[in-house]
Every structure is written in C-alpha cells, then in structure tokens.
MILO-479131 format. One record per residue (C-alpha): residue number from 1; x, y, z. Coordinates in nm, 2 decimals, decimal comma. Example, Ala and Ser with C-alpha at 12.3 -4.5 7.8 and 13.67 -1.06 7.14 Angstrom:
BEGIN
   resi       px       py       pz
      1     1,23    -0,45     0,78
      2     1,37    -0,11     0,71
This chain:
BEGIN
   resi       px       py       pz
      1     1,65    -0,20     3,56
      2     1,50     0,08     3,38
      3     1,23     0,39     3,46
      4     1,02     0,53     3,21
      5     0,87     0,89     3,44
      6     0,55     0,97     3,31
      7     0,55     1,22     3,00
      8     0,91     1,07     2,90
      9     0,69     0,90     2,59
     10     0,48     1,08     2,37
     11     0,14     1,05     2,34
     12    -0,08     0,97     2,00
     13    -0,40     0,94     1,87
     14    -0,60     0,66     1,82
     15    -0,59     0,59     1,43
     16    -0,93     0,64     1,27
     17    -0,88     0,30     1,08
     18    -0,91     0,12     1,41
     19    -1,06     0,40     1,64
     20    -1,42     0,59     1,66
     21    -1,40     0,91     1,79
     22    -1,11     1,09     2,01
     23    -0,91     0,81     2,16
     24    -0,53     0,88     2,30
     25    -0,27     0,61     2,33
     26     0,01     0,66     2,60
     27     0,25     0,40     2,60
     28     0,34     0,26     2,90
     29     0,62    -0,01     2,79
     30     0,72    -0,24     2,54
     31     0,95    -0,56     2,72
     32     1,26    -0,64     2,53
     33     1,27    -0,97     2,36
     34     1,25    -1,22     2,52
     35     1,01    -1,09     2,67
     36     0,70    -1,00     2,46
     37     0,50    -0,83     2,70
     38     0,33    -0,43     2,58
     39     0,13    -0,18     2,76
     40    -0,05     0,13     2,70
     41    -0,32     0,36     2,86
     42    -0,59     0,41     2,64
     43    -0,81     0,66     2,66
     44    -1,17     0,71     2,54
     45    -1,37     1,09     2,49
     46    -1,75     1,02     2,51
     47    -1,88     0,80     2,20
     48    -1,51     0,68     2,14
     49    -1,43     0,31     2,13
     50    -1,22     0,03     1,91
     51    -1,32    -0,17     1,59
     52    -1,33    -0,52     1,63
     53    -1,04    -0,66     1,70
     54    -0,85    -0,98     1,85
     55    -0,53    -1,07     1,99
     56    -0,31    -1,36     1,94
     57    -0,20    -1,38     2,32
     58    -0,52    -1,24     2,45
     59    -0,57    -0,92     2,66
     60    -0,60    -0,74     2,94
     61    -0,76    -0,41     3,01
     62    -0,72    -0,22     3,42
     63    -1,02    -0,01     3,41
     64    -0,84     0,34     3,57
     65    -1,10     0,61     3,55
     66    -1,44     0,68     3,39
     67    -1,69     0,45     3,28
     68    -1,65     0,23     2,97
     69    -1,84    -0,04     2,77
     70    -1,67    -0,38     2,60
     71    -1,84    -0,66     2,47
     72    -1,75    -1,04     2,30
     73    -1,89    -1,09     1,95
     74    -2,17    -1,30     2,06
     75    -2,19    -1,14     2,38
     76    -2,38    -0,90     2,58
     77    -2,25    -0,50     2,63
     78    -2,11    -0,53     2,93
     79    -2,07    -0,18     3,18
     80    -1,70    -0,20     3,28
     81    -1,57     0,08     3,54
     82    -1,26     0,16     3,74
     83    -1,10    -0,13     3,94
     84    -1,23    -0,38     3,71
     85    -1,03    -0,64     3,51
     86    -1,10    -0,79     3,19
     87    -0,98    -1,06     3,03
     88    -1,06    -1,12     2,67
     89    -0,93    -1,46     2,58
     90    -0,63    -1,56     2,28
     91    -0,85    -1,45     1,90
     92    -1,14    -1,34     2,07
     93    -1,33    -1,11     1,91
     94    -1,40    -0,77     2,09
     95    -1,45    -0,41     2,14
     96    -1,37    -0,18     2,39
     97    -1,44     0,21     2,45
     98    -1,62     0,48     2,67
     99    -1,99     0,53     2,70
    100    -2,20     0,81     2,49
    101    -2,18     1,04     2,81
    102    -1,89     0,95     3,01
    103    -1,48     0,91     2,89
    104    -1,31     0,58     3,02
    105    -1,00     0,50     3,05
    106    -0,77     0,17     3,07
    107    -0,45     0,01     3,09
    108    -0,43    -0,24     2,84
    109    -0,18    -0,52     2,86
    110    -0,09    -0,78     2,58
    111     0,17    -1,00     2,43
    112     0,30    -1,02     2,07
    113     0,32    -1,36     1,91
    114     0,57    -1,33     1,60
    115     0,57    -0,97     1,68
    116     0,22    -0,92     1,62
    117     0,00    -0,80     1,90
    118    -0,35    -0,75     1,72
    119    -0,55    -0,79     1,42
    120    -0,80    -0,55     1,33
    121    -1,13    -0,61     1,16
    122    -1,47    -0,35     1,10
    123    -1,56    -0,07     1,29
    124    -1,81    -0,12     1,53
    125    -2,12     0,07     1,36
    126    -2,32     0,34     1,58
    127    -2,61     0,13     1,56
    128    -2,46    -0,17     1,75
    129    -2,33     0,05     1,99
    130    -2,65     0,24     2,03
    131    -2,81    -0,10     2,13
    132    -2,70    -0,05     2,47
C-alpha cells in the first residue's frame, strides 16, 4: 500500500508546446509496472486549454470544479462541468480546456502503451475555439 497526502508532489506548468494559456498539472499517481495506469489534475485559467492530442489507451477526464469545453475532431464543442465524465476513445483526436470566462478543472486518467501515454499534434488556434 502506499499514500501520496496532497502537496507531497510538486506541481508544474502546463508546457506551452502542448498548452494555451496558464494550465497547472498536479500529479496524482503513476502505477508501477505492471500496471500502466497515470493520473493528474489538470487545471485550466480562463482561455487555457490543450493542443490536439490523442492517446494510445484512450482517456478519461472527472470534471472537479469550474466549467470547461472539449471537443472530437469532427465533433461539436461540447460544455462539460463538474461531475461529468468523459471518455475520449483509444487515438481519438481531441482537445480539452476551460472556457474564455470561467477556469475548469479535471482529473484526467490514462494508460501508457509502450510507455507512451500521448501524442501531441497543433495547437488548437483562437479562432476554432472562438467558434463556440
């Protein structure tokens, strides 16, 4: 068994290669092989969000606080707010962040595949997001 108390891990920013805007990661936990299982809190200041991106294994984000958007290349912006799940499916392409008023943040879950839990691809530009 182990405990990780909150604050025992440090916090980090959200790389601008990947990120838009003032994003903060906390890691929550990383499984031990076999396992291959990670977590983190993400969260999103106003106007923040992710590039495109996929992942092998698929993901899950908790919605914990705020108000957020994410949407499927192909897809509709979706509103997503605290209490919901979502489920983006093995390589599907996505984005994720908070809305231009409000911060948003989530507990995202995924699993690594060869040790690789995400490939990233363009930012999301503010026009697309602006579509909303």
């Amino acid at each position: 068994m182990e405990i990780r108390r909150p604050g025992s891990q440090s916090s980090s920013k959200g790389p601008a290669e990947y990120f838009t805007g003032r994003v903060r990661i906390d890691p929550l936990f990383e499984a031990p092989e076999p396992a291959r299982v990670r977590s983190a809190s993400v969260t999103f200041e106003p106007d923040a969000r992710t590039a495109w991106h996929t992942h092998p294994l698929g993901q899950t984000l908790i919605v914990t606080s705020g108000l957020g958007w994410a949407q499927r290349e192909g897809g509709p912006i979706e509103e997503i707010r605290p209490g919901d799940v979502v489920w983006f499916a093995p390589n599907e392409k996505h984005w994720h962040g908070a809305t231009p008023t409000t911060a948003m943040t989530h507990i995202a879950i995924q699993e690594a595949l060869n040790g690789r839990v995400v490939d990233w691809m363009e930012k999301v530009s503010d026009e697309k997001y602006r579509l909303q």
